[in-house]
C-alpha positions as CSV (number, residue, x, y, z in Angstrom):
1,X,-24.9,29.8,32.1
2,X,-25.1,33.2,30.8
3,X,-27.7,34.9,29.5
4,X,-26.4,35.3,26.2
5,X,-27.1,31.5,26.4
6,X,-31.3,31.8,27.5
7,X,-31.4,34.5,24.7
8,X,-30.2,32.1,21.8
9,X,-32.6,29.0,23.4
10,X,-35.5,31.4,23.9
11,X,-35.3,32.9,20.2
12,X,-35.1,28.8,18.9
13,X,-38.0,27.9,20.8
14,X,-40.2,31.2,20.1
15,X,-39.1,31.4,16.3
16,X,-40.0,27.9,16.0
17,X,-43.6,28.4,17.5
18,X,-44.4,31.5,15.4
19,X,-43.7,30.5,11.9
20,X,-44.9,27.2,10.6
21,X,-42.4,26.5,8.7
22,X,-39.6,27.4,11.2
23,X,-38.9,23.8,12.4
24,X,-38.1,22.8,8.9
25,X,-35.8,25.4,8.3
26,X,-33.5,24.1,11.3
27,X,-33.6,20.5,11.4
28,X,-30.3,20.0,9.3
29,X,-28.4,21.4,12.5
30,X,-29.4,18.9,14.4
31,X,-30.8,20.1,17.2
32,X,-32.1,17.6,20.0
33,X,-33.4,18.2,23.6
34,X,-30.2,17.8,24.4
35,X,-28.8,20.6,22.8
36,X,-31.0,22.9,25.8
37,X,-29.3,23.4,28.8
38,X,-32.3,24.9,30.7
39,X,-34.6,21.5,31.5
40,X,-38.0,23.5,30.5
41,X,-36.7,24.2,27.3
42,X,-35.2,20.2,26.8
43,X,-39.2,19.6,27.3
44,X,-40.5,22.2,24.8
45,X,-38.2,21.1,22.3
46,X,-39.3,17.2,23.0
47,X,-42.8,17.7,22.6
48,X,-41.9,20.0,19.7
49,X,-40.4,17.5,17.6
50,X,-43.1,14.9,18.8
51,X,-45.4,17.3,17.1
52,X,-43.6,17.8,14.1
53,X,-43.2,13.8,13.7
54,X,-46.9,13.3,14.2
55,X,-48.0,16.1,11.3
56,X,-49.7,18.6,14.3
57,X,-48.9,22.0,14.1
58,X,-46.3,22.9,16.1
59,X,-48.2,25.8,18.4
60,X,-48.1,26.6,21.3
61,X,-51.5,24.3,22.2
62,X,-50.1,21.7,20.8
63,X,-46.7,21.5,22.2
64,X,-48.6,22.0,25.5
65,X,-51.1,19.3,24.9
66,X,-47.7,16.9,24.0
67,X,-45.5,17.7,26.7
68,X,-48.6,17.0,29.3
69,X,-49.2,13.5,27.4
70,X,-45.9,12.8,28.5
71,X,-45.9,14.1,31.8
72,X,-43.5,17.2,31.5
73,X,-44.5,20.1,33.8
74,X,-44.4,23.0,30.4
75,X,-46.4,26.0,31.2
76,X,-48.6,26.9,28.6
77,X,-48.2,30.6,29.4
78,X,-44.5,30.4,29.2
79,X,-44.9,29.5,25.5
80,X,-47.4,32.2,25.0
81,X,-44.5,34.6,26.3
82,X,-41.8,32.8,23.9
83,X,-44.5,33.5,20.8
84,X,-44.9,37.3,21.6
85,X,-41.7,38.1,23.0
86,X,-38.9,40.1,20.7
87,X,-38.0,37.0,19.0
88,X,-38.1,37.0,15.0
89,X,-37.8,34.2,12.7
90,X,-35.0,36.3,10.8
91,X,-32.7,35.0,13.0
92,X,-33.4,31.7,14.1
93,X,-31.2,29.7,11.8
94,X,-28.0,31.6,13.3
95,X,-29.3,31.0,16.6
96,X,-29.8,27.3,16.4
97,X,-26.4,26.9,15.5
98,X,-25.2,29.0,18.7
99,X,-27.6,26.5,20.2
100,X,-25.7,23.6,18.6
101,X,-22.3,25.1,19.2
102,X,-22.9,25.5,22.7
103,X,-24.1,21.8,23.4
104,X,-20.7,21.0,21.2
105,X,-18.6,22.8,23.4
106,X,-20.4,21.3,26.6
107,X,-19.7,17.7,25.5
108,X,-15.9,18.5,24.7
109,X,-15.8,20.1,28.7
110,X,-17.6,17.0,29.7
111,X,-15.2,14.6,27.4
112,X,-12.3,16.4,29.2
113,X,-13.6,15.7,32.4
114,X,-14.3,12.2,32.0
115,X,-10.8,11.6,30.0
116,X,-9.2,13.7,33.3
117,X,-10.6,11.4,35.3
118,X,-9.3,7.7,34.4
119,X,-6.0,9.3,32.7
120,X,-4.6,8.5,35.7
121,X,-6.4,5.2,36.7
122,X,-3.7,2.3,37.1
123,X,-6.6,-0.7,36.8
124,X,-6.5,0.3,32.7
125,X,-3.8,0.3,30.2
126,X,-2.5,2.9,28.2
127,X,-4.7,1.5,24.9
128,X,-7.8,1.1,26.8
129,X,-7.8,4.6,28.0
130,X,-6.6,6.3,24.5
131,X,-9.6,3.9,22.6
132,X,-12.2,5.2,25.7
133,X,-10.8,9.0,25.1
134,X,-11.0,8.6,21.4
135,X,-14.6,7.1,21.6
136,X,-15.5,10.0,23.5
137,X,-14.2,12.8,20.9
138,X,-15.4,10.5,18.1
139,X,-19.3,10.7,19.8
140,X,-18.9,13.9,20.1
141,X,-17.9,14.4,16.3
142,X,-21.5,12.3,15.5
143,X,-23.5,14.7,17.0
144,X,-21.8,17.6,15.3
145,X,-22.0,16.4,12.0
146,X,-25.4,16.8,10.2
147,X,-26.5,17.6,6.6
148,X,-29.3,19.2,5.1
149,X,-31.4,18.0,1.6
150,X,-30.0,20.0,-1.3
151,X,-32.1,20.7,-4.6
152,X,-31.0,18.3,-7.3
153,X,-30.7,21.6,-9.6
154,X,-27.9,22.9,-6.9
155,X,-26.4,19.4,-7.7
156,X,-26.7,19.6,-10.9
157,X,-25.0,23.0,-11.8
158,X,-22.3,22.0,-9.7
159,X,-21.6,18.7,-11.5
160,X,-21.9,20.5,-14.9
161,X,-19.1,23.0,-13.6
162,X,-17.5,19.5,-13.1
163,X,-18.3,17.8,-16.1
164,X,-16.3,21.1,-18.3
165,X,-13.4,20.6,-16.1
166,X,-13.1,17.1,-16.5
167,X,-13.4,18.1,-20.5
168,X,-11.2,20.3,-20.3
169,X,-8.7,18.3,-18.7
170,X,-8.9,20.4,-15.4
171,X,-9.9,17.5,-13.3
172,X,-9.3,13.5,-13.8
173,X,-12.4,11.9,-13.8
174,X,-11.2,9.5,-11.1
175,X,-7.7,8.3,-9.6
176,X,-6.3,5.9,-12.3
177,X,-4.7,2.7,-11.5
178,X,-2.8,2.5,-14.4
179,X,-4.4,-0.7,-15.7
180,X,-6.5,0.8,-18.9
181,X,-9.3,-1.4,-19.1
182,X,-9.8,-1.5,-15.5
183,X,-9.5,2.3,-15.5
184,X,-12.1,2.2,-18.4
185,X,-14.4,0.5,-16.8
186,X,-13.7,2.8,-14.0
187,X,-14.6,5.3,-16.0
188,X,-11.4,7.3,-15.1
189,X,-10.5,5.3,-12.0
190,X,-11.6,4.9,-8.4
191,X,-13.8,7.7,-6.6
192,X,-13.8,9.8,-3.8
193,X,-16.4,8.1,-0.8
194,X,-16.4,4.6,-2.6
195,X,-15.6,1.5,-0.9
196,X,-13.8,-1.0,-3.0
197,X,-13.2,-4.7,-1.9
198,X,-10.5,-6.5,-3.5
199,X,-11.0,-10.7,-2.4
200,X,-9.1,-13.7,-3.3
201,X,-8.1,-17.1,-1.8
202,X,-4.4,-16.9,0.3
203,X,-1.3,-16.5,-1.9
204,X,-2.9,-15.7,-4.8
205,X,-1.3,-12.0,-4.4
206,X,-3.9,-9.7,-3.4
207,X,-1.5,-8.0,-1.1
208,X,1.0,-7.5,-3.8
209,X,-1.7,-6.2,-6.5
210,X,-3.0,-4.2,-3.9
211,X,0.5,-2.1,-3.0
212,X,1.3,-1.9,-6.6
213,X,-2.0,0.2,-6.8
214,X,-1.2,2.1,-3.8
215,X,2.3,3.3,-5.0
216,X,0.5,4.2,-8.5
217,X,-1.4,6.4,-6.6
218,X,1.7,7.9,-4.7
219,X,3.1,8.5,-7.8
220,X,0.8,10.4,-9.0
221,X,1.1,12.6,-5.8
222,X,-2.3,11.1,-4.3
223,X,-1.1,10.3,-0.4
224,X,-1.8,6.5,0.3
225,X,-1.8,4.5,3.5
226,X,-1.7,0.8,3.3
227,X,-3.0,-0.9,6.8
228,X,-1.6,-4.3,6.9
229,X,-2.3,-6.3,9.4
230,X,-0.6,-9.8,8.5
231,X,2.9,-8.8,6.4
232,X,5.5,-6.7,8.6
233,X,5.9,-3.2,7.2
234,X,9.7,-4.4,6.2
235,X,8.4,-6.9,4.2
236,X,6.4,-4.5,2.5
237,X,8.9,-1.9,1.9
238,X,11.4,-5.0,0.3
239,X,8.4,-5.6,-2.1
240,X,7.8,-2.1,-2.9
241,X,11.6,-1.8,-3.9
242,X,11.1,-4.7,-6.1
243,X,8.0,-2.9,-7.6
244,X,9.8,0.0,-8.2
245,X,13.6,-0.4,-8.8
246,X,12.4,-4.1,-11.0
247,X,14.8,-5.7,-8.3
248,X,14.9,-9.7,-8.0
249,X,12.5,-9.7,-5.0
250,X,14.5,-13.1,-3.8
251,X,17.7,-11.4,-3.9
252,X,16.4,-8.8,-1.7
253,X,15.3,-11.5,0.7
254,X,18.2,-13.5,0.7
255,X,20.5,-10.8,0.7
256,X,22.2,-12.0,-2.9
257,X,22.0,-8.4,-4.1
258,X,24.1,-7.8,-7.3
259,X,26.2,-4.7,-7.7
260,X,23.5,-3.7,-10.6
261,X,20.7,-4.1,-7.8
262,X,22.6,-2.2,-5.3
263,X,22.7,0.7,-7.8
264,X,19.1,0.8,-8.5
265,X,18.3,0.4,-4.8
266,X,20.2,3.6,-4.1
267,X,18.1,5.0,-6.7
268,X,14.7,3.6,-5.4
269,X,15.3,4.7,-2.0
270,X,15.3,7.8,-3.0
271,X,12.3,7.5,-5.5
272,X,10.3,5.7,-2.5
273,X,11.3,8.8,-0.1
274,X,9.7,11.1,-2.5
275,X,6.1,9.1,-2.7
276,X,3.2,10.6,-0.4
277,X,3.2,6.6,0.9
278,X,2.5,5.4,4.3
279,X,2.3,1.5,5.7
280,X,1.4,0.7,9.2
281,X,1.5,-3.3,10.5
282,X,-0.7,-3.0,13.6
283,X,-2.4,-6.2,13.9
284,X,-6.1,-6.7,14.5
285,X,-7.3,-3.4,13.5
286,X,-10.7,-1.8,15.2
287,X,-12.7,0.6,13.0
288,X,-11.7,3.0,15.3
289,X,-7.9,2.4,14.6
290,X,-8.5,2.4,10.6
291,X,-10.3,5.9,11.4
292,X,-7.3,7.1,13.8
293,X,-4.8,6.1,11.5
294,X,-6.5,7.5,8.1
295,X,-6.9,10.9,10.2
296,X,-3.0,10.6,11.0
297,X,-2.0,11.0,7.1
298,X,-2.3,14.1,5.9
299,X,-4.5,14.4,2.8
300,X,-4.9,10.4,2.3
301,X,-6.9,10.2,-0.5
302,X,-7.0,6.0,-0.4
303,X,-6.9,3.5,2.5
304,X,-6.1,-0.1,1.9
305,X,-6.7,-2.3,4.5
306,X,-5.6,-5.8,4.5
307,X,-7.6,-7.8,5.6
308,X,-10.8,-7.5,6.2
309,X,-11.0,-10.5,8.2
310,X,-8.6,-10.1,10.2
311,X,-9.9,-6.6,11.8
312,X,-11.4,-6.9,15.4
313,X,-15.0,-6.1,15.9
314,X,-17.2,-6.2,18.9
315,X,-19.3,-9.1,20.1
316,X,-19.4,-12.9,19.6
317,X,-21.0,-12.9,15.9
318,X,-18.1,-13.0,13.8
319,X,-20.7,-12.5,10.9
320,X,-22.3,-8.9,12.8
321,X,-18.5,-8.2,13.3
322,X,-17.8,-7.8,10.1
323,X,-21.0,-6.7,8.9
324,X,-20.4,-4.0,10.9
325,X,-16.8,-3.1,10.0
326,X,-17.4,-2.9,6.4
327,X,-20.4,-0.9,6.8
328,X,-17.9,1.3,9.1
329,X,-15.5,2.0,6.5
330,X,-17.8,2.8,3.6
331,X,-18.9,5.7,5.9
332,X,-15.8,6.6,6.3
333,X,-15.0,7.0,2.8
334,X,-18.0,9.3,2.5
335,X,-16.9,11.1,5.7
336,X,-13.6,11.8,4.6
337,X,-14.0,11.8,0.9
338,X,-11.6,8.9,0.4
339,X,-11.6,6.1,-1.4
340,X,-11.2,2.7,0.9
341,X,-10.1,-0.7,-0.6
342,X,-10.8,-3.3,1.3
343,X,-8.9,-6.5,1.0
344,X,-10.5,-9.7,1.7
345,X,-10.7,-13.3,2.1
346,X,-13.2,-15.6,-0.2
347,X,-14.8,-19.1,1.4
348,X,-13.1,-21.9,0.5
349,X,-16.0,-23.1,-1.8
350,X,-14.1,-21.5,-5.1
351,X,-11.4,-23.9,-4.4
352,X,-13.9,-26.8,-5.6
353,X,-14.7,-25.2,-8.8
354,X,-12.2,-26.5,-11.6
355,X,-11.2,-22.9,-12.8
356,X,-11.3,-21.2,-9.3
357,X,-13.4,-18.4,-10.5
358,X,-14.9,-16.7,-7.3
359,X,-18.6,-15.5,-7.4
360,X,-19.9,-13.0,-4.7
361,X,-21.7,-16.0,-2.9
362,X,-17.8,-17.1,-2.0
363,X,-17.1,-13.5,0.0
364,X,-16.1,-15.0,3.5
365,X,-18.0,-13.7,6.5
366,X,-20.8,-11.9,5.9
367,X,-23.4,-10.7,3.0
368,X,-23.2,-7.3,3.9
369,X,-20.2,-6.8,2.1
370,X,-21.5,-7.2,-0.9
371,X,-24.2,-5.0,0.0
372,X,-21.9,-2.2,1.5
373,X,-19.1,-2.3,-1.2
374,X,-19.3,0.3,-4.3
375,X,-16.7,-2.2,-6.1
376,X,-16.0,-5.4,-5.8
377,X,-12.8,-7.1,-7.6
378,X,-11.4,-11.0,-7.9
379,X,-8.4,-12.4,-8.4
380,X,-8.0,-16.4,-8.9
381,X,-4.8,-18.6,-10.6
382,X,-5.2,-19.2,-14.2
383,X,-1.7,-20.6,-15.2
384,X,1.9,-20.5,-14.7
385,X,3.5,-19.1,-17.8
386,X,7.0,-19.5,-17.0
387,X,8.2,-16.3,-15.5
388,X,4.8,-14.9,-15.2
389,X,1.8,-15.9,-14.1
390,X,-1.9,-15.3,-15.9
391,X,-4.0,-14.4,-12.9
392,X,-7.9,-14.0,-13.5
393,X,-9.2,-10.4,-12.8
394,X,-13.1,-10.0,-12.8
395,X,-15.3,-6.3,-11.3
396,X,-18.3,-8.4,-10.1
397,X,-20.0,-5.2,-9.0
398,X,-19.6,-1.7,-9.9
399,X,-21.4,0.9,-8.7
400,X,-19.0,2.8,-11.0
401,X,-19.2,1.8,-14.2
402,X,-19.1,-1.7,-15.8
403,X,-18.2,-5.2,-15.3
404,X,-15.7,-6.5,-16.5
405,X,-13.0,-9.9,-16.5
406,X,-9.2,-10.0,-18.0
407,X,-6.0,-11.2,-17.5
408,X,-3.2,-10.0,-15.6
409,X,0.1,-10.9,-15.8
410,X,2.0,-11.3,-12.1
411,X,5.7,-11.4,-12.6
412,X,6.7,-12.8,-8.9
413,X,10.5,-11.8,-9.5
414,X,9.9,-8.2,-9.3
415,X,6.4,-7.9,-7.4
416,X,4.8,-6.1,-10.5
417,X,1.6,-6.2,-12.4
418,X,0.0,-5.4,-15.6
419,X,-2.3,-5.9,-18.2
420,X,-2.0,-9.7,-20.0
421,X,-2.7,-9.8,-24.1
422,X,-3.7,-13.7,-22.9
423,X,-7.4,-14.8,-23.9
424,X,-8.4,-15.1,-20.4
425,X,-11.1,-18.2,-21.7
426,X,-8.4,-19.8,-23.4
427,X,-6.5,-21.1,-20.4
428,X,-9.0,-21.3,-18.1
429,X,-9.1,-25.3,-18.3
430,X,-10.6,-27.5,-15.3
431,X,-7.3,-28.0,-13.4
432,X,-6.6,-30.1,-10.1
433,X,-5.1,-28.1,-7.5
434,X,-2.2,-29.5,-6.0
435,X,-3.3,-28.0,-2.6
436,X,-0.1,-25.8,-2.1
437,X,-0.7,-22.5,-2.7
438,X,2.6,-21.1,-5.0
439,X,1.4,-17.2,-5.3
440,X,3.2,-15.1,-3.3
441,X,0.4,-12.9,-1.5
């Protein structure tokens, strides 16, 4: 350890001591006794922040007086030195983050180490060493990552910069789906750092609303990635040709193409190859894999992940697991400034209710979804209509705007969606379900 190194973690420490406010003006680095290298000055900064938690002054009496209470050997005249030395406050913030870069750099060494040394271990697979290695780097990125308080009039001159662009047509207020009255209630369209769940019972056609959404967004030059973790990525790329090309998705599947459909494959193919879209179908995802994978796309501006459920968490409570999942990706849609939509399963409690109308009770798993999500959007069966199907749409819960329930109208044949003129009230009449499903999810 040089003594560029001492310098930078002297100056912290005696800054700190000599001007009252200095602590406050450094927390949002994030410095911990860990940061120190030198073991004396990991106990100062203990008994400094001790102090500081307490309300005491944070002297060099006190910080004494708290380092003895816990049993750390701190010389008092060693902090008298630090207080008179050459050190001046001037530069403490720019110290404190040498401070912090240093420990930064130390656990990437140490991460190197550790990764060197069961690289080669032949008792672990290849997935349990790249999840270990990518657990390390991740930890490391925690303790790097810190923010500081801003002044709500920063804030505020910043979103009023924002507010003229959006006027002026400079910036969309949000990424649209395409769907107006969902967009509307949007108020533009999803947002950067939200967390959007999309539920429904199987085969109602979550899956295929959801990748309609996601090549809108490709379209409009916003990269995608769609996680799925139950349909095979050929499957999905047959049903976004359908979407696209308005192919007979059955043809494609059966191989019954016409010479009409053959043209406007060749023609979506190379529409598709255009589109900032990516689909990956590895099954039972870990937050760490969603992360990973999200990281892998560059510029993704919206995850999907499908399903929730079907994600792997750790521990026995299936309930914690996926507590703890969701809560996972709503950080990461902050992290990353992304937006995440989270398909999931309901209970099968709505399938009791004569119109099969979910509520947020019937979100299968946990309650913390509901409490994590930003959005949260149904889907249920309304009625066949012949070549089309009238499929419920509700926003239960919307951080971002407004509630809202309408139709949509699901045309099977060619794996699209839109916007139904059908009074959604109107046909929702107590039906008996005939227990087999019929929507292609």
């Amino acid at each position: 350890m040089n003594n560029a190194h001492l310098h930078s973690e002297q100056w912290v420490i005696g800054a700190v001591l000599l001007a009252p406010s200095g602590f406050d003006e450094i927390v949002h680095v994030g410095l911990t006794a860990d940061s120190f290298v030198f073991p004396s000055h990991a106990e100062i900064w203990r008994a400094i922040e001790k102090c500081a938690a307490t309300g005491h002054s944070v002297d060099p009496l006190n910080v004494y007086e708290q380092s003895r209470s816990c049993g750390a050997e701190v010389k008092l005249n060693y902090l008298v030195e630090l207080v008179h030395g050459t050190y001046g406050v001037h530069g403490l913030k720019s110290h404190a983050k040498r401070v912090k870069e240093r420990e930064i750099e130390r656990g990437l060494k140490n991460a190197g180490l550790q990764i060197a040394a069961f690289a080669d271990d032949p008792e672990q697979v290849v997935q349990a060493k790249l999840e270990k290695a990518q657990g390390l780097v991740s930890a490391i990125g925690r303790v790097a990552v810190r923010s500081a308080p801003r002044s709500v009039a920063d804030i505020a001159i910043e979103q009023t910069a924002k507010w003229e662009d959006v006027q002026a047509g400079r910036v969309v207020p949000g990424w649209p789906t395409r769907i107006p009255s969902i967009d509307r209630a949007l108020n533009g369209g999803l947002k950067p750092g939200s967390l959007v769940i999309l539920a429904a019972r199987p085969a109602v056609g979550k899956s295929s609303f959801a990748q309609q959404l996601a090549l809108t967004f490709a379209t409009d030059g916003l990269p995608s990635l769609f996680l799925s973790q139950e349909m095979p990525a050929t499957e999905l790329a047959d049903r976004a040709c359908a979407n696209v090309g308005r192919i007979n998705y059955s043809a494609i599947q059966s191989g019954q193409l016409s010479p009409d459909d053959w043209s406007r494959a060749s023609e979506v193919m190379e529409s598709l190859a255009r589109l900032p879209y990516s689909i990956d179908d590895q099954a039972a995802l870990t937050l760490l894999d969603i992360r990973t994978k999200a990281r892998m796309v560059p510029g993704v501006k919206v995850v999907f992940v499908d399903y929730l459920q079907l994600c792997q968490g750790e521990g026995d409570n299936r309930t914690a697991q996926i507590g703890a999942i969701s809560r996972g990706l709503k950080a990461l849609a902050k992290e990353m400034g992304i937006c995440v939509v989270a398909l999931s399963q309901l209970n099968r409690k709505v399938e009791e209710r004569p119109n099969k109308r979910p509520v947020l009770s019937d979100l299968r798993d946990s309650g913390e979804i509901e409490q994590d999500a930003d959005c949260i959007w149904f889907l249920w069966p309304v009625k066949d209509m012949g070549e089309r199907r009238l499929i419920g749409f509700e926003i239960a819960k919307n951080r971002q705007g407004r509630l809202l329930q309408l139709g949509l109208d699901f045309y099977g044949t060619y794996q699209r969606w839109g916007e139904s003129t059908e009074d959604l009230q109107r046909h929702e009449a107590p039906v008996r379900s005939s227990g087999k499903g019929g929507f292609d999810d």
